[in-house]
MIZAKOL-277540 format. One line per 2 residues: their letters; for each residue x, z negated, y of C-alpha. Coordinates in steps of 0.25 Angstrom, whole numbers, plus 5000, padded with zeros to 4 digits. Layout:
% residues N
A = X:Z:Y  ...
% end
This chain:
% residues 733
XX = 5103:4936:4878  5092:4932:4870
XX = 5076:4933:4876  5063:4934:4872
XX = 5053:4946:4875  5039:4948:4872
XX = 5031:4963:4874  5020:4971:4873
XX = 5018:4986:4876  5008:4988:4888
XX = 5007:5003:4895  5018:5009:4885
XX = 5029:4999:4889  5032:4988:4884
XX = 5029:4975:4893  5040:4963:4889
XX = 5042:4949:4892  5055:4945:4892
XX = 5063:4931:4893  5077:4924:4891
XX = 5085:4934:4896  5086:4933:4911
XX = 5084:4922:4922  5085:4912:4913
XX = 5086:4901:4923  5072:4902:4930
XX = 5062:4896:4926  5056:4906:4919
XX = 5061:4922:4917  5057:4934:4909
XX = 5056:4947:4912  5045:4957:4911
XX = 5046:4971:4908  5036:4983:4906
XX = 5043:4996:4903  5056:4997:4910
XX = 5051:4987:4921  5056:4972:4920
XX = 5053:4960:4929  5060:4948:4929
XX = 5051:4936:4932  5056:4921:4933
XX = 5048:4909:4939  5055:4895:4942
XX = 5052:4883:4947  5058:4870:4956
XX = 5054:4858:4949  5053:4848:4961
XX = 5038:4850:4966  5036:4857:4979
XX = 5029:4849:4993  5022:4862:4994
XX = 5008:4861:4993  5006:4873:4985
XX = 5011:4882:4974  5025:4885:4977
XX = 5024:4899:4968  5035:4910:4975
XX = 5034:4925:4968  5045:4933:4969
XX = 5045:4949:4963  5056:4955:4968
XX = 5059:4972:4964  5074:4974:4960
XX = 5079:4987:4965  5089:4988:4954
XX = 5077:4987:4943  5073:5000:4948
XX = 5088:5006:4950  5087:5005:4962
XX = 5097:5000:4975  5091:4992:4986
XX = 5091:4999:4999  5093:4994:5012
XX = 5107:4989:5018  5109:4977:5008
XX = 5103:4986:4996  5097:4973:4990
XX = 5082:4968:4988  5076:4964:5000
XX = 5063:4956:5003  5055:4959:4994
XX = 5047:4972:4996  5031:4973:4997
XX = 5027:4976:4984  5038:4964:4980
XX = 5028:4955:4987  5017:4960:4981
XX = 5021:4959:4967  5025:4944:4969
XX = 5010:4940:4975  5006:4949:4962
XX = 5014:4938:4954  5010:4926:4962
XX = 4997:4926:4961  4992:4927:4948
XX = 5004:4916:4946  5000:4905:4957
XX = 4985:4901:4952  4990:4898:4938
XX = 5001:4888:4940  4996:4873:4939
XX = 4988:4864:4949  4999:4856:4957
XX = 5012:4865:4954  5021:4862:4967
XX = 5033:4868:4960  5041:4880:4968
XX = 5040:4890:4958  5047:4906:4959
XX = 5043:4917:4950  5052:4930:4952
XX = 5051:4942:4947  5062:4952:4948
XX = 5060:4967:4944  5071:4972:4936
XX = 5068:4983:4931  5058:4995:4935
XX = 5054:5006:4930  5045:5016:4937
XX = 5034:5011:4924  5030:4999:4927
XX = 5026:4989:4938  5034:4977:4937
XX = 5026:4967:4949  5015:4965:4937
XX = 5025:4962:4926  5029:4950:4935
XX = 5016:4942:4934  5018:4941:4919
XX = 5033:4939:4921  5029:4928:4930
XX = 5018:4921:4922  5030:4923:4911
XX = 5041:4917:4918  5034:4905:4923
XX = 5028:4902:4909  5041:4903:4903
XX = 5046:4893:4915  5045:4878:4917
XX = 5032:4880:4927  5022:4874:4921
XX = 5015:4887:4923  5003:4891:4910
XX = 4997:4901:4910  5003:4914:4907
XX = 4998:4926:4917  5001:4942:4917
XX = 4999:4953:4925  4996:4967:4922
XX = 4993:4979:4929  4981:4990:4927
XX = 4978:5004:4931  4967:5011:4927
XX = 4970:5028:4922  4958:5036:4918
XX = 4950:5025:4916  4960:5017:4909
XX = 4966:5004:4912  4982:5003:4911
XX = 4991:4991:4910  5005:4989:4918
XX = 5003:5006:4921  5013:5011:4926
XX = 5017:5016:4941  5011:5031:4935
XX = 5002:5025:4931  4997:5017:4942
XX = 4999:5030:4950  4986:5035:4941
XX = 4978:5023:4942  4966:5019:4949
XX = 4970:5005:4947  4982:4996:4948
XX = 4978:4981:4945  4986:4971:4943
XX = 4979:4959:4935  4987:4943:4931
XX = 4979:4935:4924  4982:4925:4913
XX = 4975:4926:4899  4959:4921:4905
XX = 4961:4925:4917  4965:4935:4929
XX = 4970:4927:4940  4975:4939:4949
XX = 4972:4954:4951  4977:4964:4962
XX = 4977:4979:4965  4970:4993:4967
XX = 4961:5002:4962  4952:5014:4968
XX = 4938:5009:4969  4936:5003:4953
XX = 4924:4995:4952  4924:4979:4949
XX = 4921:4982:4934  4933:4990:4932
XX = 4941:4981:4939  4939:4970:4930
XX = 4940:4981:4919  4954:4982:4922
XX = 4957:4966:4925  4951:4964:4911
XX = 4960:4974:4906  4973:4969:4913
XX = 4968:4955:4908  4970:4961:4894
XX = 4984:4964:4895  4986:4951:4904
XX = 4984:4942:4890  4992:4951:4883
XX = 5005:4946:4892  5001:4933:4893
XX = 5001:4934:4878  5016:4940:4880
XX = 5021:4931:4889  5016:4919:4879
XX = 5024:4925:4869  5037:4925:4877
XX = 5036:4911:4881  5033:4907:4867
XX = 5046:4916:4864  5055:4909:4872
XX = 5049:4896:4877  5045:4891:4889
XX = 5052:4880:4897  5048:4867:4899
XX = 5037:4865:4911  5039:4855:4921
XX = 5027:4848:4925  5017:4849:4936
XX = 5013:4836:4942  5000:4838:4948
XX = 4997:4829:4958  4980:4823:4958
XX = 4975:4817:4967  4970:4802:4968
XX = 4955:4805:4967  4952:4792:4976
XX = 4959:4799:4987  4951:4813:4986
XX = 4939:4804:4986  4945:4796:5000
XX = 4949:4811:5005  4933:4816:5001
XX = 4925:4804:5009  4933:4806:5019
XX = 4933:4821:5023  4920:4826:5012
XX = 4909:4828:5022  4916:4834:5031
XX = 4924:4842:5023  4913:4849:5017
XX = 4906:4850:5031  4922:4858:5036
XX = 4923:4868:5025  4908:4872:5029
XX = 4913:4876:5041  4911:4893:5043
XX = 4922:4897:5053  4936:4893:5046
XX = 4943:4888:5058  4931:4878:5061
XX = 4933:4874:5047  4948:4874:5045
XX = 4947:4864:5057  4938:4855:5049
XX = 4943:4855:5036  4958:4853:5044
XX = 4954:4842:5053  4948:4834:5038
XX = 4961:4837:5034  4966:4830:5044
XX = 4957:4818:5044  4962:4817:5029
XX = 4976:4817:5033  4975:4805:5044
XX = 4964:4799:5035  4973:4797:5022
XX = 4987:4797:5029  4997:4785:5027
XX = 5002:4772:5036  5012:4782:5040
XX = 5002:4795:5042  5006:4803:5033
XX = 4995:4811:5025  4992:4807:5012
XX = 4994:4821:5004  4983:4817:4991
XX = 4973:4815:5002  4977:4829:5009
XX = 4976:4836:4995  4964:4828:4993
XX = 4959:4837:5005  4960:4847:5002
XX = 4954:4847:4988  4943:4841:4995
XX = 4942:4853:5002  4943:4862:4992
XX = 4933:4858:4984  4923:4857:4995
XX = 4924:4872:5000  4925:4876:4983
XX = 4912:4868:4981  4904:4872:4993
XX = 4907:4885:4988  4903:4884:4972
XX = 4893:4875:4975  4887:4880:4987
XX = 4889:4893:4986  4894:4891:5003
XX = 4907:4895:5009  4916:4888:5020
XX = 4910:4899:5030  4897:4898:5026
XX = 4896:4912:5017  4890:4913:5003
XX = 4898:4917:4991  4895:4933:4995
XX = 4896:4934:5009  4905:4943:5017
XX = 4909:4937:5029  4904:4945:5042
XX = 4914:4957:5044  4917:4962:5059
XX = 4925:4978:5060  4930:4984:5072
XX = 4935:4997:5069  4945:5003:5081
XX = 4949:4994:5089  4963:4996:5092
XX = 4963:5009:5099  4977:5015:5096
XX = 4978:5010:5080  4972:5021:5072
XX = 4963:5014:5065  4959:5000:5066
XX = 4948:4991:5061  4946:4975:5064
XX = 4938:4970:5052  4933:4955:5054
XX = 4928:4949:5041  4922:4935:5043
XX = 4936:4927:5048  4946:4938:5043
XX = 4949:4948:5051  4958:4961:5051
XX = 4962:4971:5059  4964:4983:5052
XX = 4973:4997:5058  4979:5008:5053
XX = 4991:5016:5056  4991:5030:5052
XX = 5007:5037:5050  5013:5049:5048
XX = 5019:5051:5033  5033:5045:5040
XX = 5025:5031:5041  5024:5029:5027
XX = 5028:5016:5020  5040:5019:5010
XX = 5038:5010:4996  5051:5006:4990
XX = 5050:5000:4975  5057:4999:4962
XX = 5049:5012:4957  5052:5022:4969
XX = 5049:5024:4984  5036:5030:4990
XX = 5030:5031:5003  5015:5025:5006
XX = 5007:5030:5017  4998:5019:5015
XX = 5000:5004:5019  4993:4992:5024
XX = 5000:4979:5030  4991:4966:5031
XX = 4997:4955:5041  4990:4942:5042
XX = 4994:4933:5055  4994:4919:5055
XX = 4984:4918:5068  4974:4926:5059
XX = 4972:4913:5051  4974:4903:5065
XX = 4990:4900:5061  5003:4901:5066
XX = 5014:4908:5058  5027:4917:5059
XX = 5025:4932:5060  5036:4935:5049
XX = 5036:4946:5037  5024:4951:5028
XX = 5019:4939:5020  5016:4942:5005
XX = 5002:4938:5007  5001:4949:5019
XX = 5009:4959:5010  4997:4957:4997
XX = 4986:4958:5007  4990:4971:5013
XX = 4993:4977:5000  4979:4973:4994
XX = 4972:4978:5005  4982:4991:5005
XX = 4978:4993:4991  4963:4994:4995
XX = 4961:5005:5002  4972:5014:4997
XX = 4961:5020:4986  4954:5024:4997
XX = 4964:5030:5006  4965:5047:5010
XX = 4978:5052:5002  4988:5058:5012
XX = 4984:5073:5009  4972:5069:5014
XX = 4977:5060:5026  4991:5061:5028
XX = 4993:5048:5036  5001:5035:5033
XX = 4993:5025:5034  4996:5010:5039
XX = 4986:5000:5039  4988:4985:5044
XX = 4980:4975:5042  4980:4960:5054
XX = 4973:4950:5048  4968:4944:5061
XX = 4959:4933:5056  4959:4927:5040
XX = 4948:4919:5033  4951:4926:5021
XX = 4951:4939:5015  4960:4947:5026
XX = 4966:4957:5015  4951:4962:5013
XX = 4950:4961:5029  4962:4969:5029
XX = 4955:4981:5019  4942:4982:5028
XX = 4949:4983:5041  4960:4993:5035
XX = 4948:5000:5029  4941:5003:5043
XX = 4954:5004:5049  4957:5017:5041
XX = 4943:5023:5041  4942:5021:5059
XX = 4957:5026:5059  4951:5039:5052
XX = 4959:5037:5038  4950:5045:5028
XX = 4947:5034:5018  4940:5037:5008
XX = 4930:5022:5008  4930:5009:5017
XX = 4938:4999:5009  4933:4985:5010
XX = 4938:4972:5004  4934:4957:5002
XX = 4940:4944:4994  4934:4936:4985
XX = 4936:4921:4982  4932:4911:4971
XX = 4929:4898:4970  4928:4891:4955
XX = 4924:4877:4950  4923:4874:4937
XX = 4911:4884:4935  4906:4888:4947
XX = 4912:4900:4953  4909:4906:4967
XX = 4915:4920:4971  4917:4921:4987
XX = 4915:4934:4995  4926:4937:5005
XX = 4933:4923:5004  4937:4914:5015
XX = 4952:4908:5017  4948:4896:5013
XX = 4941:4900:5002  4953:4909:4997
XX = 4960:4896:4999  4951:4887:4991
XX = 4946:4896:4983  4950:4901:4970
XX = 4951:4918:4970  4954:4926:4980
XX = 4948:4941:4974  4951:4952:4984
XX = 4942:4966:4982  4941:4978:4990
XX = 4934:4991:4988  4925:5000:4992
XX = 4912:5002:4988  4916:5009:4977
XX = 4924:5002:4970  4938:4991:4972
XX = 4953:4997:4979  4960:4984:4978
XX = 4959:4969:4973  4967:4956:4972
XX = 4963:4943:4967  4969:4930:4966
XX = 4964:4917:4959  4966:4902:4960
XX = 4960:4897:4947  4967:4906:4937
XX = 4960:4918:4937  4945:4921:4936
XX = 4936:4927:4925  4929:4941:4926
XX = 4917:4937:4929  4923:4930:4941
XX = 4930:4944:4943  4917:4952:4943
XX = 4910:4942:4952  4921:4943:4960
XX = 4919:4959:4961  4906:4959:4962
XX = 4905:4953:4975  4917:4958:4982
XX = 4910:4971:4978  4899:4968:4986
XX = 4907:4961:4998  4917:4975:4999
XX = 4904:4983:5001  4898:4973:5011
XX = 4911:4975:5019  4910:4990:5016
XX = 4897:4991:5022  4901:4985:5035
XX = 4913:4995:5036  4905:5004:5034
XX = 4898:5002:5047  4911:5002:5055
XX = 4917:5013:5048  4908:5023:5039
XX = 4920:5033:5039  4935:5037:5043
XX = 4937:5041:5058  4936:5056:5058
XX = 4949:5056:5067  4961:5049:5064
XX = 4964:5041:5079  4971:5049:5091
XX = 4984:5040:5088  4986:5043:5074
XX = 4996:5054:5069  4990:5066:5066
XX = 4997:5071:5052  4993:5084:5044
XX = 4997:5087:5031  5001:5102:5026
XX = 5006:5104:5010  5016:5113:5009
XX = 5023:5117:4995  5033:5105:4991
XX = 5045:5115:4989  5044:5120:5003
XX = 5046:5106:5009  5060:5110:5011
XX = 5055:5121:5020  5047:5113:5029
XX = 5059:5104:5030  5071:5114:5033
XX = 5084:5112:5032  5089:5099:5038
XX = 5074:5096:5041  5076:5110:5050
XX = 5062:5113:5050  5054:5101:5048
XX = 5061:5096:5061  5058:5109:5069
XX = 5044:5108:5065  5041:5093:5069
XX = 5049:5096:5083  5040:5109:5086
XX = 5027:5103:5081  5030:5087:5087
XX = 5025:5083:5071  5033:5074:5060
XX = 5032:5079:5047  5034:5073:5032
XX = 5033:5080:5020  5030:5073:5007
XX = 5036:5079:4993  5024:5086:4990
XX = 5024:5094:5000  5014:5087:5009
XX = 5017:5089:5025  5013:5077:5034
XX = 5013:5083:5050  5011:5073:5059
XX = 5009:5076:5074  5005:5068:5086
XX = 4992:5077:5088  4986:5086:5079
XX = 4989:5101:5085  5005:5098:5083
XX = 5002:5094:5068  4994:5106:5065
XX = 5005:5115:5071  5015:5107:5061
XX = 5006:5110:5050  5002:5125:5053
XX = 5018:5127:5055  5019:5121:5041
XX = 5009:5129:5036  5017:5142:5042
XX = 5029:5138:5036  5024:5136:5021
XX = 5018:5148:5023  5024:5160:5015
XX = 5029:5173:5022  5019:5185:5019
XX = 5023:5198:5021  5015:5204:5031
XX = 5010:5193:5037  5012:5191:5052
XX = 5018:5178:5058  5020:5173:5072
XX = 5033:5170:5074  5046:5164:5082
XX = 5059:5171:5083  5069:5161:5081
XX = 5081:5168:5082  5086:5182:5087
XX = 5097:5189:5080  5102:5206:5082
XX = 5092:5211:5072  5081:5202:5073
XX = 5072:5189:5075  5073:5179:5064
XX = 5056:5175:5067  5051:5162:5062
XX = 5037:5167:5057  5033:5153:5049
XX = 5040:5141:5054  5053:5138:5047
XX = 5051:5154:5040  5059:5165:5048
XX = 5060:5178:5047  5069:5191:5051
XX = 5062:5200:5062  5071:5213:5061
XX = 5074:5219:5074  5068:5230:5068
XX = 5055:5223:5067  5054:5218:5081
XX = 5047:5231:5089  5044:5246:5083
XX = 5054:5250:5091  5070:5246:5091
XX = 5073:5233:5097  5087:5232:5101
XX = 5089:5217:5105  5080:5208:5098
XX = 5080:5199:5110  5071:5210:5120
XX = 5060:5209:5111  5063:5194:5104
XX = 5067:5181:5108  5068:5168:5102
XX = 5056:5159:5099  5045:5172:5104
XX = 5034:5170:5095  5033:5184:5088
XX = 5023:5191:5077  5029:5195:5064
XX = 5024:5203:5052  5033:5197:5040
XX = 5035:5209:5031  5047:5207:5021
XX = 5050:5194:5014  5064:5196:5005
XX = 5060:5192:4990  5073:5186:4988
XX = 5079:5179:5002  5066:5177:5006
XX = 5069:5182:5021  5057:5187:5028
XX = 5055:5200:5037  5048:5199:5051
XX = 5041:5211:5058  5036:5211:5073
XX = 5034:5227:5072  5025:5225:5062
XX = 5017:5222:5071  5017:5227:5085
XX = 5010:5241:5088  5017:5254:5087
XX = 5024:5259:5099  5018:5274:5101
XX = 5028:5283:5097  5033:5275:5088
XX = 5036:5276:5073  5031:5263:5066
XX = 5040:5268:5053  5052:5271:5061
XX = 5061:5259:5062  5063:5252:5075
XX = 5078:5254:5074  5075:5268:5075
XX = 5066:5267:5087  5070:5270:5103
XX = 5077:5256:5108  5067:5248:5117
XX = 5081:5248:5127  5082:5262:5127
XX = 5095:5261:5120  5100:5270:5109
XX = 5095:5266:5094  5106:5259:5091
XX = 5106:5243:5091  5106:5230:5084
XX = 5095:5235:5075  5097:5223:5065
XX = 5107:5229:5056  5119:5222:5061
XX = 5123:5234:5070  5119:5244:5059
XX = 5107:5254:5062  5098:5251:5052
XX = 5095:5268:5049  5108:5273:5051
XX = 5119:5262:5047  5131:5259:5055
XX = 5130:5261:5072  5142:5265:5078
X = 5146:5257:5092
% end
C-alpha cells in the first residue's frame, strides 16, 4: 500500500511524518514517529453545525499496551479509562490546538492519537501535537495554520530537542513548547530554579525546531494533498441591534463590571442580562439570540477597555497588584500538616499526609512501572464558585491543576535518604476568583514546611493574564476568573526567590511575542517574592518535629546482596523482627531499609537489631545472647539476630556440665566469647567459659570433660560427642 513520508533527523533518530497507509477514512490520518516510537493521529469532523455555543474540540490520546509488548492487567485484560498521564497528554494536545481554529467554528471535531509503538527512547505525548496539527491540516476542517511541539531539556548547559527518558533523567529542565511558525501559543513543565532569561533561552530554542516541523509537515500535505475544506459560516451580527443592546444596558453596564466583590458584580452584570433577554424577546417570549450575543460582546469589550485604557480592573486593582493574602498555618489538629492560604477570593486549604514506603503511588506506563512517594491531588467543588454540581470522578482540569502544582515543589523537596517519608499532599479549593492552582502551591508550600518536612525554599506561585487590542497591551498580575475568562493569556509561574520550578501557559490570540514573554516574567518575578515574603512571616522554617500523629520511620543501609538475609527464608526473619519489635519494614533494591514504628524507641530497637545482624562475627569479640534451643552437647545461641552459633557443652562452665538444662535454658539471656569461625561452612564457635572466673583449684588448660561432675557423678556423660568421651573414645555402658 502506497504512502507518503517526510523526515528529518532530530537527537540521533529520525523523526517521520507519515500518510496513506492507515485510517484512511478519518478525516485526516498520519502517523508520527521518532526512533522506535509511533503515534497515530486522526482528526474528523461532523458536518452539520453544533447548537453549542462553544468550540466543540474532544482530544483523545490513548496508550496502547501492545505498543509496548505488553498485556493489560486487570480481569478483562484490555485498556481501561484512560490513565492520568493519558489525560495529561490529551490537555497537552488540546491546547495549543483550540485558540487557532477560526472564529465561529461550531463543528464537533475529534483528534485522536493512538500510541502504537513505544520504545523506552522517546516520548510519544509531544509527537502528537504535530500529528495533530498534521492530521487536521490534511483533513477537511478548515484548520490553517500548521503547529508542533517539541520537547527540551537542558544537559551541562546545553539544550536538547525530544531527549530521550535517560536523558530526561539528567536534565534540569523538561519543557514542552507548541507554537506555530511566529509564535508560541503554549508552554508547560518543570525546571529547578532557572532564571526568566534562560527560560526564554530554551522556548526560543524549541521554537527553532518548531519551524523546522512545520516546514515538514507542509511537505507532507503538498506530497499528498489535502482534502477539500468545507466552509465556516460565521454568523455577524446586525450592527443596529448591538447598537439597540448598547443604549439600552451601556451605563449601567460599565457601572456592574466596576463592581469589586465578584458575587455583587455577577448579580449585575446577570440581572442586565436579564433586562436584555425580556427587553429584545419575541411576541411569544422567546429571547432574541443576536441580541443575547450582542451582550455579551458588549461586555467584553467593556471590561477589556477599562483595562487597556484605564489601566483599572473589575475589583479595582492596578495591572501589578497582588490581591490581599490571608495564612493560617495548623489548623486542623490531627493532619500532619496543614495551611489555609486565602488569596483575595481564592482560597485553599492545604494538608499533608506523610506514609510509610507501603503508601507509595505505583506508575504503570508503556516504559516500565515505578513507585512515587510524592503525589499531590487537587479537588475543586462546585460550592467553591457558588454552584451545584455532581460529586463524580477527577475532572481533567482538576487532574492538570494538581499536576502543575505537583511539579512545583518537587525541586525542592528532601530526597528519601534524607527524609524517608511518602508524602501525600491534597489540595480543596474552597473558594475561586482565579488562580487556585498557585493557591494550591502556597498552601502546600506552608503545609509541608509546619508539618515539619525539610524543604529546602518556600515555593510560591501566581497567574498572569493579558489583555491585547490592536496595539495596546496590558499584563495583569494574579488574574481574576473573569479576567481568565475574558482575557486573552493565562501564564502560570512559580518559583522561589531563586529562580522558576514550574510553568504553564495558555493563549487565546494565537500565541504572544517575547517581549510579551519577558513582561510577563518580570512581573510574576516580582509578584512570587511579594507572596514569599508573606510566607515568610508565617513560616520562616520547617517544624523541627514532625507531628505526635505521623509515623515515625528510620532508614538503615545494609549491603544490597544481604537483603536476603534480613528477609529469611519464607520471609522467616523479616517476620519475627516486625512481630518482636511491633515495626513494618520495606526494603528497596539498593539496600535501603525503611522501619517504621508507632513511636520512636521500638523503631531504634528495629534499627539497632539490623544493625546486629549486618554486623559480621569477630573472633574474640563478646555478645549477648539467647539460647534458642538445647540439644545433648550444647546451646545453639542466637548472639546477632538471625546469626547463631554452637556453645559446646564443653564451653558452658570450667568444670564438666552433664546436662546442659542445669546450667541453660531456652530464651536465658547469656554472654559469649565467639572464638572460632569455620573458613569454609562458616559455622561459628561460642564460649561462656571464656569468660567467667576460674574456680580455685581448677585448671583453666584442663578440659571440662575431664573435670569432677557438678552432680558428683563419675566422668562419664553426654559430653557432646554423641556418647563418645572426647579423650578417651568409645564408653562402655
Amino acid at each position: 500500500m502506497n504512502g507518503h513520508k517526510t523526515a528529518l533527523q532530530m537527537n540521533g533518530a529520525e523523526y517521520s511524518l507519515e500518510t496513506g497507509k492507515m485510517a484512511r477514512q478519518a478525516g485526516g490520518a498520519c502517523v508520527v514517529g521518532l526512533g522506535d516510537t509511533r503515534v497515530l493521529v486522526t482528526a474528523t469532523a461532523d458536518k452539520n453545525v453544533s447548537d453549542r455555543d462553544f468550540l466543540p474540540l474532544f482530544v483523545e490520546y490513548r496508550n496502547k499496551t501492545y505498543a509496548a509488548g505488553k498485556i493489560p492487567g486487570g480481569f478483562f485484560k484490555r485498556e481501561a479509562r484512560p490513565s492520568e498521564r493519558e489525560t495529561l497528554s490529551a490537555r497537552l494536545i488540546d491546547r495549543p490546538l483550540r485558540p487557532l481554529f477560526p472564529d465561529g467554528y461550531r463543528h464537533a471535531t475529534d483528534v485522536v492519537a493512538f500510541v502504537i509503538s513505544s520504545d523506552t527512547d522517546y516520548h510519544a505525548d509531544v509527537l502528537s501535537i504535530t500529528g495533530a496539527s498534521l492530521a487536521l491540516n490534511l483533513s477537511d476542517v478548515p484548520f490553517g495554520e500548521y503547529v508542533s511541539g517539541v520537547r527540551v531539556a537542558e544537559i551541562a548547559g546545553e539544550f536538547v530537542p525530544n531527549p530521550t527518558f535517560a536523558q530526561l533523567e539528567e536534565s534540569s529542565m523538561d519543557l514542552v513548547v507548541a507554537g506555530t511558525d511566529d509564535i508560541v501559543c503554549m508552554i508547560e513543565g518543570s525546571c529547578s530554579e532557572v532564571s526568566e532569561d534562560r527560560l526564554l533561552d530554551a522556548i526560543d530554542f524549541a521554537h527553532g525546531w518548531i519551524r523546522q516541523l512545520n516546514a515538514l509537515q507542509r511537505e507532507l500535505v503538498a506530497k499528498a494533498g489535502a482534502r477539500e475544506k468545507f466552509a465556516v459560516a460565521v454568523r455577524e451580527l446586525d450592527p443596529a441591534k448591538v447598537a439597540a443592546v448598547r443604549a439600552a444596558v451601556a451605563s449601567d453596564l460599565d457601572a456592574a463590571i466596576r463592581i469589586k466583590a465578584k458575587h455583587t458584580r455577577q448579580d449585575a452584570v446577570a440581572a442586565l442580562h436579564e433586562k436584555v433577554k425580556t427587553t429584545f424577546a419575541d411576541e411569544a417570549g422567546k429571547p432574541d439570540a443576536e441580541a443575547l450575543a450582542a451582550f455579551a460582546k458588549l461586555e467584553k469589550k467593556a471590561m477589556r477597555a477599562m483595562v487597556v485604557d484605564e489601566g483599572v480592573r473589575a475589583d479595582g486593582r492596578d495591572l501589578t497588584t497582588v490581591r490581599p493574602i490571608d495564612i493560617e498555618l495548623g489548623l486542623l489538629p490531627r493532619v500532619h500538616g496543614s495551611a489555609l492560604f486565602t488569596r483575595g477570593e481564592t482560597q485553599s486549604l492545604g494538608t499533608v499526609t506523610l506514609g510509610t514506603k507501603s503508601d507509595e503511588q505505583k506508575i504503570d506506563a508503556l516504559e516500565g512501572e515505578w513507585w512515587s512517594p510524592y503525589y499531590l491531588h487537587y479537588n475543586f467543588p462546585p460550592f467553591s464558585v457558588g454552584e451545584t454540581g455532581r460529586y463524580s470522578g477527577t475532572g481533567r482540569r482538576e487532574i492538570g491543576h494538581g499536576k502543575l502544582a505537583e511539579r512545583a515543589l518537587r525541586p525542592l523537596l528532601p530526597t528519601q535518604e534524607d527524609f524517608p517519608y511518602t508524602i501525600r499532599i491534597v489540595s480543596d479549593i474552597l473558594e475561586s476568583n482565579g488562580s487556585s492552582s498557585m493557591a494550591t502551591v502556597c498552601s502546600a508550600s506552608l503545609a509541608l514546611m509546619q508539618a515539619g518536612v525539610p524543604i529546602k525554599k518556600a515555593v510560591a506561585g501566581v497567574a498572569m493574564g493579558l489583555i491585547k487590542e490592536g496595539e495596546k497591551v496590558a499584563v495583569l498580575t494574579d488574574i481574576l476568573g473573569v479576567e481568565d475568562h475574558l482575557g486573552d493569556m493565562d501564564f502560570k509561574v512559580t518559583g522561589t526567590r531563586d529562580g522558576i520550578t514550574a510553568f504553564q501557559m495558555d493563549t487565546k490570540i494565537g500565541g504572544i511575542s517575547r517581549a510579551i514573554m519577558l513582561k510577563a516574567l518580570t512581573d510574576a518575578r516580582n509578584a512570587r517574592h511579594h507572596i514569599l515574603g508573606i510566607m515568610h512571616e508565617a513560616i520562616a522554617e520547617p517544624a523541627k518535629e514532625l507531628c505526635a500523629y505521623a509515623p515515625k520511620i528510620i532508614t538503615i543501609q545494609i549491603p544490597p546482596k544481604r537483603i536476603g538475609e534480613l528477609i529469611g527464608p519464607g520471609g522467616k526473619v523479616i517476620k519475627k523482627l516486625q512481630e518482636e519489635t511491633e515495626t513494618n519494614i520495606d526494603i528497596n533494591d539498593d539496600g535501603l531499609v525503611f522501619v517504621s514504628a508507632p513511636d520512636q524507641a521500638k523503631g531504634n530497637e528495629c534499627v539497632e537489631r539490623i544493625r546486629m545482624m549486618m554486623t559480621e562475627p569477630e573472633v574474640g569479640a563478646v555478645y549477648t545472647g539467647r539460647v534458642v534451643s538445647i540439644v545433648d552437647f550444647g546451646a545453639f545461641v542466637e548472639y546477632l539476630p538471625g546469626k547463631e552459633g554452637l556453645l559446646h557443652i564443653s564451653e558452658i562452665e570450667h568444670f564438666r556440665v552433664g546436662n546442659v538444662e542445669d546450667v541453660l535454658q531456652i530464651n536465658e539471656s547469656v554472654q559469649v566469647k565467639l572464638v572460632e569461625v569455620d573458613s569454609r561452612s562458616g559455622k561459628v564457635r561460642l564460649s561462656r567459659k571464656a569468660l567467667l572466673p576460674v574456680p580455685e583449684g581448677v585448671d583453666p588448660n584442663q578440659s571440662s570433660d575431664r573435670g569432677p561432675r557438678r552432680d558428683g557423678g563419675d566422668r562419664g556423660g553426654r559430653g557432646g560427642g554423641g556418647g563418645r568421651d572426647r579423650d578417651r573414645g568409645p564408653r562402655r555402658r
